[in-house]
Each structure stands twice: as structure tokens, then as C-alpha cells.
N, C-alpha and C positions, 0 to 999 in steps of 0.2 A: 321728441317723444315718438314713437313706433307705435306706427297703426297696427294691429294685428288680427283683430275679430273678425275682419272678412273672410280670410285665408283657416282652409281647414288643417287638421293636424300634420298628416303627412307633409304639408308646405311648411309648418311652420319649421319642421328638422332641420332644414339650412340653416335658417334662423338663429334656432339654438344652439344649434354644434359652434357658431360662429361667438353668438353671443358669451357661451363659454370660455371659450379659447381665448376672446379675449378679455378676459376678466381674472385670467391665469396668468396673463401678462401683469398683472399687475402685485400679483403676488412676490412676495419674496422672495429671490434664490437661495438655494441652500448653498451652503460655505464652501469657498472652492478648497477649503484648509480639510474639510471635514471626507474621509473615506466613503463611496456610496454602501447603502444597507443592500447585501443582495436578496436578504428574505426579509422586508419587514414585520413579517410576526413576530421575530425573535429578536427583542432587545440584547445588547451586547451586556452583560454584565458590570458592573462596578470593578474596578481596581482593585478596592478595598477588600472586597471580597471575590477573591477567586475560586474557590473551592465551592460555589453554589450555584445552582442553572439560574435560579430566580427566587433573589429573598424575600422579596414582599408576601409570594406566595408560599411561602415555607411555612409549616406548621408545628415543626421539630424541634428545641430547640437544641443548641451548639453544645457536645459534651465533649473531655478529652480523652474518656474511657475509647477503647477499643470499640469497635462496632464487630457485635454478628457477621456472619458471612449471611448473604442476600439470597432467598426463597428466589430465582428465577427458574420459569419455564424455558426452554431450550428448543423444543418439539416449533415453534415458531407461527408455521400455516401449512403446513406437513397437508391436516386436514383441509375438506373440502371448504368446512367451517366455521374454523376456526373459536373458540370464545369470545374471547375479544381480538378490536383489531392489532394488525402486524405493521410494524414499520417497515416499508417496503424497500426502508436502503439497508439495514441489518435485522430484519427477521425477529427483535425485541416485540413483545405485547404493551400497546402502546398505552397509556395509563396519563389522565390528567390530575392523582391528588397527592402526590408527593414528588417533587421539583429537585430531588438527590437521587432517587432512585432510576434505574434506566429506563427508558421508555417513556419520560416523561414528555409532554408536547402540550403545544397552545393552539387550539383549535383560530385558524386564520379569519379575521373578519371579513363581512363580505364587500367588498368596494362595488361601488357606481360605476359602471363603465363609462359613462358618461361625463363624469368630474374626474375619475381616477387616472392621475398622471397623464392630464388629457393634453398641458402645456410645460412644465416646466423644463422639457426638456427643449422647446422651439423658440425660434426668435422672430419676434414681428416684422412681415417684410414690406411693412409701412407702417408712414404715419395715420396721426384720426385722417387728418386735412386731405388725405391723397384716395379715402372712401370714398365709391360711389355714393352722390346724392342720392340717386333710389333706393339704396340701401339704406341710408338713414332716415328716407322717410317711411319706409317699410314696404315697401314694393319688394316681396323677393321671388325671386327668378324659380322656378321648380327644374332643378336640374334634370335635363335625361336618363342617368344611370343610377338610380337610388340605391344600389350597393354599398357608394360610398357613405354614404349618410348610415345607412346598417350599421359597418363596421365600426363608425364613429358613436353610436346609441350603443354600442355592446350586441344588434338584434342579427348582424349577420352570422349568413352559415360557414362561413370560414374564416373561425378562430382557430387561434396558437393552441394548444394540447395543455392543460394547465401542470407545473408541477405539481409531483405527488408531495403531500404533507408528509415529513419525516421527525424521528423524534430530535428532542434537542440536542443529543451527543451525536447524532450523523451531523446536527446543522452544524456543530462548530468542528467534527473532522473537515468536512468536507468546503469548509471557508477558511476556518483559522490552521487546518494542520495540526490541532490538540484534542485531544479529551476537554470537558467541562471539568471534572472530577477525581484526580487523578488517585485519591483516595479509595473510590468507587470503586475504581478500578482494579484491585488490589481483592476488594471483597467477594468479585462475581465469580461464581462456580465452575469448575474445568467442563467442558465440556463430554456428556457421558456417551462417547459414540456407539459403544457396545449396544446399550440401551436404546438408545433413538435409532440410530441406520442400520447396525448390527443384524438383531433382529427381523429386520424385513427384508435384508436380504438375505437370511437365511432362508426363510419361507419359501416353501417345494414350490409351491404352486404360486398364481397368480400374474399378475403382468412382468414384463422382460425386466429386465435388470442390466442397465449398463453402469460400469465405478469410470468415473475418472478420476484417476490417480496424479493429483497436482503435485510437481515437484520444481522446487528452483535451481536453473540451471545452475547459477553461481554459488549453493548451497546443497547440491547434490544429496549426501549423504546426512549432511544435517536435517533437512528438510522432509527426508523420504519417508513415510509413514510405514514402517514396518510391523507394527501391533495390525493395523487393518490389510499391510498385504497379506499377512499368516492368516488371519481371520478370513479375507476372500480367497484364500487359494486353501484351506478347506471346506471351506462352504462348498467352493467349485466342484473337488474329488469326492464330497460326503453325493453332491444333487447329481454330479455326472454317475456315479455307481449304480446309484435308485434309476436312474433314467436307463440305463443300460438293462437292467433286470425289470422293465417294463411299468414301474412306478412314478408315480409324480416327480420330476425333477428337473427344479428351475434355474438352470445354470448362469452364473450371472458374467458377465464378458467386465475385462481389466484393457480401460485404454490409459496407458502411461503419457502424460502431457508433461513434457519438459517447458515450462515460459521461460522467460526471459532470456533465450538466445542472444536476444542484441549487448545481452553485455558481455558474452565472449566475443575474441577476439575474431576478426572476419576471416583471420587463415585458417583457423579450424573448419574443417571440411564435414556436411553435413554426414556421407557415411562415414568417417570415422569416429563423428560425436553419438549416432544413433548404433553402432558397434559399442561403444562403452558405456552409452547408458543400460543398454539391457543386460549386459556382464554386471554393471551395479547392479541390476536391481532383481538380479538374480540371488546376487549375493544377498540381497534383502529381504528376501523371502519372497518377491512376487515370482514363481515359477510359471504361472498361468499366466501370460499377455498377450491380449489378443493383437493390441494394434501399438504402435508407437509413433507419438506425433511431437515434432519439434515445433515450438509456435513462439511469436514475439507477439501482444495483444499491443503494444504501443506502435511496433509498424506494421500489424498488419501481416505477421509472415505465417504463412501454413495456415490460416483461419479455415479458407474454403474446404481444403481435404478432410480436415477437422471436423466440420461437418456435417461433410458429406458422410463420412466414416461412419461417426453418433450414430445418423437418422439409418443409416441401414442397418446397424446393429441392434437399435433399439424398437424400430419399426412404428406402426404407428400407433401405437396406444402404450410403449414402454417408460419407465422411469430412469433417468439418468442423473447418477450424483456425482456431484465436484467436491473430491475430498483430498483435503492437503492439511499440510503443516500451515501453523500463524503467518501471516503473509508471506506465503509462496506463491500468491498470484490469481486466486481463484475466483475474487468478485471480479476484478480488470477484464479477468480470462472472457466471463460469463457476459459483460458487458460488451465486450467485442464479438463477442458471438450474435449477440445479438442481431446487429449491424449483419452480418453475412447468412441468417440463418430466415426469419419469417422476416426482416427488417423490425422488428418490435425494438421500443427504447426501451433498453431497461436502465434502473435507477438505485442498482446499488452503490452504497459509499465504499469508495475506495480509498484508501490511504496510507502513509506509509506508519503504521501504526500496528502492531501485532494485538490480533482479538477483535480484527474491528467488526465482522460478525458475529453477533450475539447469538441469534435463532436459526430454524431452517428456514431459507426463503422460496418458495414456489414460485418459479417462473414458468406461465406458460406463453405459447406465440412465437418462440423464438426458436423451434425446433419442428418441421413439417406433422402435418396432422397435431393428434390430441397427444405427443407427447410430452412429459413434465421435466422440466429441467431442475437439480436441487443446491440451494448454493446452500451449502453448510458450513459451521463455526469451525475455526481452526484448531488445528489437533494442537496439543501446549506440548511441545517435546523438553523437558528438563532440562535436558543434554545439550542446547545449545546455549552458547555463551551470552543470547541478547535478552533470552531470558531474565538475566539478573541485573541486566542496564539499565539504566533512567531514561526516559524520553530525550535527551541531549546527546546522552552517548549511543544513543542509535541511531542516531543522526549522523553520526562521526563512523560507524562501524559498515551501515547501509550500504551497499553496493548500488548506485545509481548511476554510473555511466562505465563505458568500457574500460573493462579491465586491462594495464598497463602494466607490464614486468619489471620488476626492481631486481636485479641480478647481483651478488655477491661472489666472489671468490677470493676463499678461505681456508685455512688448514687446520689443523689437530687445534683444540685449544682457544677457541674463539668461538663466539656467539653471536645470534642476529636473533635482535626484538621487535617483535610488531606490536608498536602500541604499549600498554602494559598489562596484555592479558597472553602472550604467546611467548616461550623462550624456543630457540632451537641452538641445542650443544654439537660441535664436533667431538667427541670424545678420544675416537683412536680412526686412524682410514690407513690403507694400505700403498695411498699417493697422495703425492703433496698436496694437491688441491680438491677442492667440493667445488661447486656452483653448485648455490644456493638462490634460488629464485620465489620473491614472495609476491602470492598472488591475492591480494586483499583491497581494501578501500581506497581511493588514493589520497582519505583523509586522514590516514592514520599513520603517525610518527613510525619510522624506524631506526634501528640504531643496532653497530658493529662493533664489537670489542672486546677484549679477552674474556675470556670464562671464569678466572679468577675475581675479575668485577663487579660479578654478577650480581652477589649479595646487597654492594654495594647501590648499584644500581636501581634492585628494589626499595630502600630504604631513602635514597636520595632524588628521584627521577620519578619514581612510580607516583602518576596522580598531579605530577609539574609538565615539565621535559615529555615524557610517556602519557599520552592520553586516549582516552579514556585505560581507567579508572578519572576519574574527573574529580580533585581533588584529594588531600592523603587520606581521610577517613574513609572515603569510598573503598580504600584498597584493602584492609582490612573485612567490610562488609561483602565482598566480590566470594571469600574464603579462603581455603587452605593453597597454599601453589604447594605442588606435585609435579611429580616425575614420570615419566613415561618411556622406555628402552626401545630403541629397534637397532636391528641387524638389517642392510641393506646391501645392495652389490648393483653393479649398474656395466655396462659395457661401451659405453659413449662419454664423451666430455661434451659436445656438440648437441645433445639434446637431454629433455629430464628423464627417468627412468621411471621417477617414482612420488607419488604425494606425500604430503603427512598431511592432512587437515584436522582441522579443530570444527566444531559444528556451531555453526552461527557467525563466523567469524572471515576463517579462509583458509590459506594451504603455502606449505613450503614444497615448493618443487627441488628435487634433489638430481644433478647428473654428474657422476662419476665412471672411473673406468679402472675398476676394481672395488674393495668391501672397505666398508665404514660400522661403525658403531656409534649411533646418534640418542642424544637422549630430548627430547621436549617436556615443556616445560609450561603449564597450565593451571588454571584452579579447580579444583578438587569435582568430579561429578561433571565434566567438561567433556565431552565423546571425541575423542582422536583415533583417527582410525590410517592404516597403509594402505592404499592404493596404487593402481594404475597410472602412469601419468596423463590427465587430461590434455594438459598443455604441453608439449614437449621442448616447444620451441621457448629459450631466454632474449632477452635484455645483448644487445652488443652492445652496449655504455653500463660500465659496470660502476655498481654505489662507492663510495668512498665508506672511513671511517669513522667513527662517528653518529651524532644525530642527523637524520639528512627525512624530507619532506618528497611527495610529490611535486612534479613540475606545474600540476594545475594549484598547488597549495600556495607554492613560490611564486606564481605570477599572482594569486591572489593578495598574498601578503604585498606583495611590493606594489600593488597598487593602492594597497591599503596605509604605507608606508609613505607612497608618494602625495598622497592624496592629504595624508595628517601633516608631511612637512610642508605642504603649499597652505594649508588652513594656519601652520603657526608662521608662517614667514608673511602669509597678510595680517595676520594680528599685529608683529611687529610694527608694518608699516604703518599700520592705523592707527598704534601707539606714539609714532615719531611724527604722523601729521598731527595730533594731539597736543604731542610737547610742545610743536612750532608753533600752535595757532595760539596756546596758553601764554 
């Protein structure tokens, strides 16, 4: 038994930090079978029901009628404010009494620092028998640095930053890669930018105004928000007029952010990538730009000037918003800025999930002085193709590492499919050959074969062979496949001349030397537009005919091949030591 009454409190701390720990030892471990909880406030759902954050707390019950489209405010923490609170990974108003709707969350209980998770992750580095006898008879020692003992009662001054509490559809992007709800999802409102940002930066007067203009490199012209470049670049001519004739007028500055560089290919040369983004995005109506900045937020490329750029334009009391297309990159962006700008952590969900901002989020700290940084909801562009995908087939269509040339050469009368959402026709060329180079996922099927097949091919391949469409009914629910004409002319065989993309999706590089008449071939309401050639450089190992895969798909498959004939060639023998022993 332990004497203890003599010894005043601060002694007895050793004591019990010890006495704990080991009394944790004695507890049970958890299953090495079992994944750890990284939040546990939030229980994993049931199997059985996946379409619910949490049933017990539901109040609702299950109908098969259609559901209303969802009353959500959008405005986020715009204000100083706010009404209620904001989830600080998607800008949602966070809400504890209905467990379907967004925003929902479980306010975290409060743990002991002192018992919580105070052993099970340590292992005893002795036995009872190898204790100090003065320790068990209760002599304890008053260490000299009592910090340690702080940090171990929960009381010292240097703890870890706690996460911030978010609602339950960031906790399962941001763990599992899913929505909770995929129904939800379906319901929540377009996001009305007119209305929310529009507006305030139209206003003459007031604090600075900087746009950043998010766009994906490897979605260029899909991604580009055109409705808000027209909208700032008359705002710009309406407040620059008034300013000139001596009136109020708050002209607000266009910095163009292309992300994801890292998934172009490293022979493209940064001025010739920053020459042709701003001819796009001229063509796109942003005529006003003030600055143009090429940046990768996963390595790190261009951050610093980026910043530096912001904070002089917007000065120290300005507003700057991060305005893009559904993942073009704008919470990642904002997250990385962080890191190079006040050092502040910020905590929005990133994912590769289109919509995954719900609200506007205020971020301040992350940019010098009192200025506001604004991560806003993704612009919903109709016109690109991943709009109309399921969660699987965007997973298939996503562009997630560098892009890889698959080079074709072909004449009059043949066709190459990407997947089963793209056709491209030779129809008549003025030389025997095209190269034909696709620049798309490198998990998506392609395939070479006559024109005459075509037909065929959608009805027997589309949604098998060809995926995505994933499945045959999907092909059908995808819409109409349509036609689209171009006249083209090229002067080179040796490089591409010219694009065709589709928006969402990717692009056929075309290089000839002489004129063609090509037709593509898409679903109805799909944005295809001629360009420039980005890439000019092809493929010297040219596709066969045929279905044919990436080489990262082919090495995956055949690991995946060798990996199921070694599991059935040991079953065999486990079967034939069976027989023998029988």
C-alpha cells in the first residue's frame, strides 16, 4: 500500500501520471484487424445504411418520393458575424438537428488529459519486480523540471493547436474520399455568384478588390469561368470611366492562377505556357489582367511570387477572392498559400470531389496585414463532361499524374475513341496521314478502327470495352451523341498544329501538313472548342489498332493478373496436400 498524506500535491503528480500509465497497461488493446478512428467524434456508419450521417439521430423518416431542393445559405462567414457557426473546411452553417442535411456535426466530448490516450499506444519497459522499492513504498522523488509532469496533467503551456471541429460531410471527404450522401448531393443549390461576390465587387467605393481567377491547367478552357471574366472586366471599364471623370471608382485587379502545372508535361516551357494562357483567356473574355501566375500547390511551384503579387495589389486592408470552376484547385491553392504567406494553418477540405465548397470561407492571417482572403463555392459549368459522371467515373476521367501522349497515325476513314464519351473522324485530308495524338487520363481506354464501325461500337463496347460510361444504361442516361465539323490545315507532320477538346474530359492534338476535314463526336451540350496547340510535341511509339490501355494501366493489370494466378495456383496446392492427407 502507498503512503501518500505526507506529500503535498504538486509531489504527488509523479505519482499519479505513473500510477495511470500503468493501469493503461492493463487495459485492452484495440484490434490490430481494426483501421484507427482518425476523428473519434464521428462514428463510421453502418453498411446497411449508407445514405445517412447518423441514424439513431434522425428524426425524418425514409420516403421514396423525391425530396425538395435544400433551403442552403451560400454567403458562409462573408460577415464579420456571421448567424450561426461556419464549418471551417467548406464554409456550410453548421447545424446539429438534422443528420441528412449539410452541416450537420457532433459537438466533440471533452476528454481528461490525463487518462485520454495517456497509454495505449506505449509499451511497458519493465516488469512490477524490476520497480523501485521506494517507489512502492511511496517515497516519490520531486523531479527537478516539472514541465514534464504539466504536459502529462494536460496543465502545460505548450500544447499541440487543437483541430478545428468540421461538419460531418468534410469528415468523411476528407478520410474516406466520399460524400456521406450522395443523394444530398444531387439536391443542393448552384451556387448564385452574381448575387453573393458579384455584387460587392461591383461597388464604386470601399476596400480594394483583388479576383483570383482559378483555372486548371489540364482543363484550360473547360474550367475557365467566363460568365465572371465578362462580369469583371465590365465592372473594371464601368469603375475605371467614373474614376477618370473624377468619381468614386473601385477598380478591382484580375490575377489569372493557372494550378496544376505538375501535370503538364516538363518540356513545356514556362513562357511559352504563359503566351498561351493569356491568348486563351483573352479569347474568354478576361481582357483586363493584371498579373499571371503559373503555380503547382502540391510542389510548391510559384507560391512565393503569388504572394507576394496578392499582398501588393491588394494592400493592407483589401479583399481577395479565389474564384474558379468545381475542382480547379482553389481550396489546395488557398491551403498552400497559407504555408508561404502569414504561416497560418488553414483547414479547408480538399478533395477530388467537384462542389466540395459549400459556402464562402474567410480566411484571415494568411495574407500580411488585415487582409481577407475568400475561398468561394465552385462555379457548376454544364458544359463539361464530369458534370454528368458518377463518383467512379471520375475517378477514371480525373487527371491525377502527368500527362502521357498516345500518338496515332491514320488516314481518310478511321476513327480513335477515348473512352466512350469522345469520337474523332477523319473524314476527307489532302495526305495520306494525320497524327492524331490524345491527351487525356491515362485511365481511360482507347481504341482505333474504321469509321464505318462506329455505330457499331457504340452499341457493343460503349459502357463494357469503353469506359466510362460505366455500364450500358449509363450510356443512354450520359444523352444524345452528336456531331461537331472542323476545317483544319497544319504545316508540320513533326509537331501538333491544333486542339479539338472537349470540356471536362481532354483534347486530340492534330499535326498534319496540309487540310483535313474532321468531324468529333460527343454528347449533346458537351463544350468542344479549336485551339491552339498546347502541346505540340507527340508520342514516337505510335498506338496499334485496336483496344489498347495506358502503360501505367498495363503494368497495373498485370500485377493484378499475376498476383490472382499465384492465389489460385496456392489453392490448388492446398487442395492436393488435402487430398494426400485424406
Amino acid at each position: 500500500m502507498m503512503i501518500a498524506r505526507s506529500h503535498s500535491l504538486s509531489k504527488l503528480k509523479p505519482l499519479i501520471s505513473i500510477s495511470l500509465i500503468s493501469q493503461s497497461f492493463k487495459s485492452k488493446p484495440p484490434s490490430p484487424h481494426l483501421p484507427p478512428n482518425p476523428n473519434p467524434q464521428f462514428q463510421t456508419p453502418s453498411k446497411l445504411q449508407p445514405l445517412t450521417f447518423f441514424k439513431p439521430f434522425s428524426s425524418s423518416s425514409s420516403s421514396s418520393q423525391p425530396l425538395p431542393p435544400l433551403s442552403l445559405s451560400r454567403d458562409g462567414n462573408y460577415d464579420e458575424a456571421p448567424a450561426a457557426p461556419v464549418c471551417p473546411g467548406c464554409g456550410v452553417h453548421m447545424q446539429e438537428s438534422d443528420p441528412k442535411t449539410p452541416g450537420f456535426f457532433l459537438k466533440p466530448s471533452k476528454k481528461d488529459p490525463r487518462s485520454y490516450k495517456l497509454g495505449p499506444h506505449l509499451e511497458p519497459i519493465a516488469l512490477e519486480s524490476e520497480f523501485n522499492e521506494a517507489l512502492k513504498k511511496g517515497f516519490v522523488i520531486e523531479p527537478e523540471d516539472l514541465s514534464l509532469v504539466s504536459k502529462l496533467d494536460g496543465l502545460g503551456s505548450e500544447s499541440k493547436p487543437e483541430k478545428p471541429v468540421v461538419c460531418a460531410r468534410c469528415h468523411s471527404l476528407r478520410y474516406y474520399g466520399r460524400v456521406k450522401d450522395p443523394t444530398v448531393e444531387n439536391l443542393l443549390p448552384d451556387f448564385d455568384f452574381y448575387h453573393t461576390v458579384g455584387r460587392k465587387l461591383a461597388l464604386a467605393s470601399g476596400t480594394r478588390q483583388v479576383v483570383l481567377m482559378v483555372v486548371d491547367a489540364a482543363d484550360f478552357d473547360g474550367s475557365f469561368p467566363r460568365k465572371v471574366a465578362k462580369l469583371v472586366s465590365d465592372t473594371i471599364d464601368e469603375n475605371a470611366a467614373a474614376w477618370k471623370q473624377g468619381k468614386a471608382g473601385n477598380v478591382p485587379r484580375v490575377v489569372l492562377v493557372v494550378t496544376k502545372i505538375d501535370l503538364l508535361p516538363s518540356s513545356l516551357g514556362p513562357t511559352r505556357l504563359e503566351h498561351w494562357v493569356r491568348s486563351r483567356a483573352r479569347e474568354g473574355g478576361a481582357e483586363k489582367i493584371t498579373s499571371v501566375h503559373l503555380v503547382s500547390a502540391v510542389r510548391d511551384w510559384g507560391l512565393r511570387n503569388l504572394v507576394d503579387d496578392v499582398a501588393s495589389l491588394a494592400g493592407p486592408r483589401g479583399n481577395v477572392w479565389a474564384i474558379g470552376a468545381q475542382n480547379a484547385g482553389k481550396s489546395t491553392l488557398i491551403n498552400a498559400i497559407g504555408k508561404y504567406g502569414g504561416g497560418k494553418i488553414t483547414h479547408l477540405t480538399e478533395a477530388p470531389v467537384p462542389g466540395t465548397t459549400l459556402g464562402i470561407v474567410r480566411v484571415e492571417g494568411v495574407l500580411p496585414g488585415k487582409t481577407k482572403l475568400f475561398d468561394t463555392p465552385g462555379l457548376l459549368n454544364p458544359h463539361q463532361i464530369t458534370t454528368r459522371l458518377t463518383r467512379e467515373e471520375q475517378s477514371l476521367v480525373n487527371i491525377s499524374k502527368e500527362l502521357k501522349p498516345r500518338t496515332y497515325r491514320i488516314k481518310d476513314g478511321y476513327s480513335v475513341h477515348i473512352a466512350g464519351l469522345m469520337r474523332l473522324d477523319i473524314e476527307e485530308s489532302s495526305v495520306d496521314s494525320v497524327y492524331v495524338t490524345a491527351w487525356a487520363s491515362p485511365y481511360l481506354p482507347l481504341h482505333m478502327g474504321k469509321t464505318e464501325n462506329a455505330s457499331e461500337m457504340v452499341e457493343k463496347h460503349f459502357g463494357r470495352q469503353l469506359q466510362p460510361p460505366i455500364g450500358e444504361n449509363r450510356v443512354k442516361e450520359l444523352g444524345q451523341w452528336v456531331r461537331k465539323e472542323f476545317h483544319i490545315s497544319g504545316n508540320s507532320w513533326d509537331s501538333s498544329s491544333v486542339d479539338i477538346a472537349a470540356a471536362g474530359l481532354g483534347w486530340f492534338a492534330v499535326g498534319l501538313k496540309g487540310e483535313a476535314v474532321l468531324s468529333v463526336w460527343t454528347y449533346d451540350g458537351i463544350d468542344v472548342v479549336l485551339r491552339n496547340s498546347l502541346l505540340p510535341n507527340r508520342s514516337l511509339n505510335f498506338e496499334v489498332s485496336g483496344f489498347t490501355v495506358s502503360k501505367i494501366v498495363s503494368k497495373a493489370d498485370k500485377a493484378s493478373n499475376k498476383s490472382q494466378r499465384q492465389g489460385e495456383k496456392k489453392k490448388q496446392i492446398d487442395h492436393q496436400k488435402d487430398s494426400v492427407t485424406c
